[in-house]
C-alpha positions in Angstrom: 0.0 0.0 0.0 3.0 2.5 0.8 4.9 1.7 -2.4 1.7 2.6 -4.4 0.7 5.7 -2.5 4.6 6.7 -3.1 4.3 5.5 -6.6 0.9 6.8 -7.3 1.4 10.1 -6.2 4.9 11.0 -8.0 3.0 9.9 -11.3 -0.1 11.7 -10.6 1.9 15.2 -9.9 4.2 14.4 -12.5 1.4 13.9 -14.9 -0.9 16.7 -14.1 2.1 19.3 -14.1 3.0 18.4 -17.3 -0.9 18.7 -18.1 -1.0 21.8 -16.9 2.2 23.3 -18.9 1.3 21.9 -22.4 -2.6 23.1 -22.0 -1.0 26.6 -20.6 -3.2 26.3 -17.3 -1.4 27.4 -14.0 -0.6 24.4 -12.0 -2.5 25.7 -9.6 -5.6 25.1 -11.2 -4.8 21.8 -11.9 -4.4 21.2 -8.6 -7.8 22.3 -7.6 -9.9 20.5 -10.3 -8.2 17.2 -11.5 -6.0 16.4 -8.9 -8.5 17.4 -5.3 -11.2 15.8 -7.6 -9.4 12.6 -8.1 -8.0 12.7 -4.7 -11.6 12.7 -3.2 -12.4 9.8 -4.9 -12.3 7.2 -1.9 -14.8 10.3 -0.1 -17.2 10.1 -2.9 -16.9 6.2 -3.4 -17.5 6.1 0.5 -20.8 8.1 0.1 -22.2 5.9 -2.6 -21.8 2.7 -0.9 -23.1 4.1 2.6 -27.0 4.5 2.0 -27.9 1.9 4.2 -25.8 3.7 6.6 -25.9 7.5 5.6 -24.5 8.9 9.4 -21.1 7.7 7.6 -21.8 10.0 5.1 -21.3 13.5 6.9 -18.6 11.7 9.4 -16.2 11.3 6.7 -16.9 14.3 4.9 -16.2 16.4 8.1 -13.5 13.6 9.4 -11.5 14.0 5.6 -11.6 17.6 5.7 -9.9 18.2 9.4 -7.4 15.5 8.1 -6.7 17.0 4.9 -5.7 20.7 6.3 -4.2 19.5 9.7 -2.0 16.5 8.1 -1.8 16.3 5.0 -0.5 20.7 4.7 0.4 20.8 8.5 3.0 18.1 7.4 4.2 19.4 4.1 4.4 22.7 5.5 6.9 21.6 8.0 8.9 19.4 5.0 8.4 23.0 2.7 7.3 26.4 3.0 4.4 26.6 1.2 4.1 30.2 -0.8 0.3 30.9 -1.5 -0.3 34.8 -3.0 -3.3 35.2 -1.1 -4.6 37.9 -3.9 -4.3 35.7 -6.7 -6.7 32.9 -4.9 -9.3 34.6 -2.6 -11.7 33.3 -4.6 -10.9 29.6 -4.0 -10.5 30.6 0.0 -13.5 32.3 0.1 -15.3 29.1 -1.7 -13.7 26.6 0.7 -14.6 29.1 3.7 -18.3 29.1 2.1 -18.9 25.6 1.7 -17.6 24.7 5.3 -20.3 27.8 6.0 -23.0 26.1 4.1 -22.7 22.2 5.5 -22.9 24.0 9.1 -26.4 25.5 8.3 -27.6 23.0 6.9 -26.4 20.2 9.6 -28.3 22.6 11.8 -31.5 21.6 10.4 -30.8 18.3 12.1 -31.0 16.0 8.4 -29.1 17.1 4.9 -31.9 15.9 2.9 -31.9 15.2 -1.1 -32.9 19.0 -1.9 -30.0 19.8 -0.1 -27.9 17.3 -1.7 -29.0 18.6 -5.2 -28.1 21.9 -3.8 -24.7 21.3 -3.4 -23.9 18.6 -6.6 -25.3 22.0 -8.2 -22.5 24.4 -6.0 -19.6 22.4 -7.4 -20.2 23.0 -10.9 -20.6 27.0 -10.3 -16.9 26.5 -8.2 -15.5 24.8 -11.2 -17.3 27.0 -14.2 -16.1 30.3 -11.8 -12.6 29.0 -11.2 -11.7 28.2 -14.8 -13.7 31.7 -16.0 -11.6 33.9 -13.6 -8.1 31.6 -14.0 -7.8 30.0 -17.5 -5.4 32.7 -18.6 -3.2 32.5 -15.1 -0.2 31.8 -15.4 1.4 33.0 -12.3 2.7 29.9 -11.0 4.6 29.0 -14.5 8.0 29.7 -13.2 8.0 26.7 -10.9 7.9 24.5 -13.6 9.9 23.9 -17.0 8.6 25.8 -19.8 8.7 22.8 -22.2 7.1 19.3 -22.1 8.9 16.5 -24.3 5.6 14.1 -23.6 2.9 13.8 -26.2 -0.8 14.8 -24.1 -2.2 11.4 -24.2 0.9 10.0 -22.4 0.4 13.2 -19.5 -3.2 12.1 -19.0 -2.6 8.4 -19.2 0.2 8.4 -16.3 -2.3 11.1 -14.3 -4.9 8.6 -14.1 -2.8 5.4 -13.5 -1.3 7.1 -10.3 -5.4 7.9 -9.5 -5.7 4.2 -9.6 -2.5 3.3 -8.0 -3.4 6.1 -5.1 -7.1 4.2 -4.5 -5.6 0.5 -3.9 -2.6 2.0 -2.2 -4.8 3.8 0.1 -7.3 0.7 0.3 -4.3 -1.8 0.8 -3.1 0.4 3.9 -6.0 1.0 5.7 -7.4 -2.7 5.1 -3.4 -4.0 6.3 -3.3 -1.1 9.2 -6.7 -2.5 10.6 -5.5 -6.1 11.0 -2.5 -5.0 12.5 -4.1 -2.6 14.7 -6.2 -5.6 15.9 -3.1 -7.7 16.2 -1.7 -5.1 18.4 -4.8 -4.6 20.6 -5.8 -1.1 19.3 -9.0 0.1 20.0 -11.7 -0.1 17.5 -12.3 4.2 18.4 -8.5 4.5 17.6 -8.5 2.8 14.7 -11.8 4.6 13.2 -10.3 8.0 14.2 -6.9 7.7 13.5 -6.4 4.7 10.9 -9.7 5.1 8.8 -9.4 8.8 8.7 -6.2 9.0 7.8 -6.5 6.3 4.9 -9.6 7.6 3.5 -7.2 11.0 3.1 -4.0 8.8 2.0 -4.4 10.2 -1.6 -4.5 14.1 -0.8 -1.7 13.1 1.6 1.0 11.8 -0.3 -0.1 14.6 -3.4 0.4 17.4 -1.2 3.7 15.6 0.2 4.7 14.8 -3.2 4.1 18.4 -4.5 5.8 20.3 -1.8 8.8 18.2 -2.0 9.1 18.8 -5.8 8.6 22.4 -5.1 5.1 23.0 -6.8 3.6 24.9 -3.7 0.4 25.9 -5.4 -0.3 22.2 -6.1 0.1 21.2 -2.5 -2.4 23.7 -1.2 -4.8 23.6 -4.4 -5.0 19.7 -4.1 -6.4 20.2 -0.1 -8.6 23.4 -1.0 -10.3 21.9 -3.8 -10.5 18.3 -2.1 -12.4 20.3 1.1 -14.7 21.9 -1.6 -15.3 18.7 -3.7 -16.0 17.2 -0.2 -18.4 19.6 1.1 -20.1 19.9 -1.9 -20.2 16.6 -4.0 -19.2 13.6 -2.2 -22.2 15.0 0.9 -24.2 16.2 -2.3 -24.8 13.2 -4.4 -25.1 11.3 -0.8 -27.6 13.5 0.3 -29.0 12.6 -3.1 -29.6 9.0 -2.6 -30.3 9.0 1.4 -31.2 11.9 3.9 -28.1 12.3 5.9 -28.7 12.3 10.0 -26.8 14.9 11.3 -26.0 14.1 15.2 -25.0 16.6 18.1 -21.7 15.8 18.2 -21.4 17.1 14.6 -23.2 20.2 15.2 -21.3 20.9 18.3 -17.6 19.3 18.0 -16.5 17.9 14.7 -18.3 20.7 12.7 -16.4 23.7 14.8 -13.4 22.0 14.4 -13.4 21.6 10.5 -14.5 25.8 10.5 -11.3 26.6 12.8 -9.2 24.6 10.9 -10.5 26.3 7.4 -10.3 29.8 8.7 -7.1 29.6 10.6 -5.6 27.7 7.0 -7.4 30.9 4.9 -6.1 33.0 8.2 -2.6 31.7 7.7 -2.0 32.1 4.1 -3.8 35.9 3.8 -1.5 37.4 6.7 1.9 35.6 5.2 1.2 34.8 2.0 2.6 31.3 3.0 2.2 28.6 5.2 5.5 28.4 7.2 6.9 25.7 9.3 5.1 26.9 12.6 2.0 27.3 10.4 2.3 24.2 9.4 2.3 22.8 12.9 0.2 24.6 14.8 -2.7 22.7 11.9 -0.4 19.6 13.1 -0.6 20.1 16.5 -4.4 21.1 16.5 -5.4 17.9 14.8 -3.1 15.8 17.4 -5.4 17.5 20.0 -8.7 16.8 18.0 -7.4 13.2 18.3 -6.7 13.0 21.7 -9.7 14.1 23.1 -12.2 12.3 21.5 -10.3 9.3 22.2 -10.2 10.2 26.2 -13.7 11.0 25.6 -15.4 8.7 23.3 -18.9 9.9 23.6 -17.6 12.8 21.6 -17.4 10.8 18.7 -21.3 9.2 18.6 
């Protein structure tokens, strides 16, 4: 499962930066459509699968999110400075900001029924038709990346979506071997759901945003975790809100919800005052998420 998450992300980053240079789209963009889309895919596979149990649904909606901006870009912040120009993408802040904004009113209704679910399937494609009206002729993260591509397009694509499928069995693999080993070791099944499950389901944005900061492209590492949040919020809840009314339970409302707000505004907090998210940045999301961790497993009625 490691070797293909490793694998799987190198040659979906690869691919999609070479996408992005031939098609003259900033890799920035790319990293909030194709790669947070395709990242998202165990999320919206999840929500599919889960109508006979739809409480899942919002759990690992909310769950992926706090994972996505306190691991996977608390960690590659600490491994790379992450330079954002906050001017250049308010609007996809502001999005991610309002979608965490919208799943909190209507989890307050008590049930995210199927209007609601239409609602937001319908939200993601006004993100994605706004993003590539206001951005299709950025190009102000070019000079991170070579200006020439010696790959024909179909190759580009074809190695972006074999690391997509090597990132879903990789991620699959690990969590599925983590769990038996967890039971091996006597982990509790709370531990295992909050730390294990979590983290797999969010393997994929993970080792992308890893990938990305280590190969410099800073706009793909935090793209990839904005525009996952956003396809989260909006599609993979949406089309299960679709299928099934989603139960929204207190703890939601009054724990996990908060917590997936402070973690977005402090991220949009971070990157508007700096610019960047720096190595204490980059912890302090870390550090947060440790201490999310911790106290719902000292206090597991937190997490019914």
């Amino acid at each position: 499962g490691i070797v293909l998450l490793y694998f799987g992300s190198e040659w979906m980053v690869s691919g999609a930066q070479k996408i992005a240079i031939l098609k003259g789209i900033s890799p920035f963009v790319i990293g909030l459509t194709v790669l947070a889309f395709g990242s998202s895919a165990p999320e919206a596979f999840t929500s599919i699968v889960s109508t006979e149990t739809p409480d899942i649904i919002i759990g690992n909606v909310v769950g992926s999110n706090i994972v996505n901006i306190g691991v996977a870009l608390g960690l590659s912040a600490i491994l790379s400075t992450l330079y954002c120009s906050f001017k250049d993408t308010r609007i996809e802040f502001a999005f991610m900001v309002l979608s965490a904004l919208i799943v909190f009113a209507m989890a307050l209704t008590g049930t995210i029924s199927r209007p609601f679910g239409i609602i937001l399937v319908a939200l993601i494609f006004i993100f994605i038709y706004i993003v590539y009206r206001t951005k299709r002729d950025d190009d102000h993260s070019s000079d991170e990346v070579p200006e020439t591509v010696d790959w024909p397009m179909w190759k580009c694509i074809l190695v972006t979506l074999l690391g997509l499928v090597m990132l879903y069995f990789g991620s699959d693999f690990f969590v599925e071997g983590s769990i038996v080993a967890a039971g091996m070791l006597g982990i509790s099944e709370l531990l295992v759901g909050l730390i294990i499950v979590a983290i797999g389901t969010s393997l994929p944005e993970i080792c992308i945003s890893l990938m990305a900061a280590y190969k410099g492209e800073a706009g793909m590492a935090i793209s990839n975790v904005v525009g996952s949040s956003i396809f989260n919020c909006f599609f993979v809840l949406g089309i299960g809100a679709s299928l099934v009314a989603v139960p929204v339970s207190d703890s939601i409302i009054t724990i996990h919800l908060p917590m997936m707000l402070l973690m977005t505004v402090l991220l949009c907090a971070f990157i508007y005052k700096n610019n960047k998210l720096g190595k204490v940045a980059g912890a302090t999301l870390l550090a947060l998420y440790i201490a999310y961790v911790v106290v719902l497993a000292l206090n597991p009625a937190l997490s019914t």
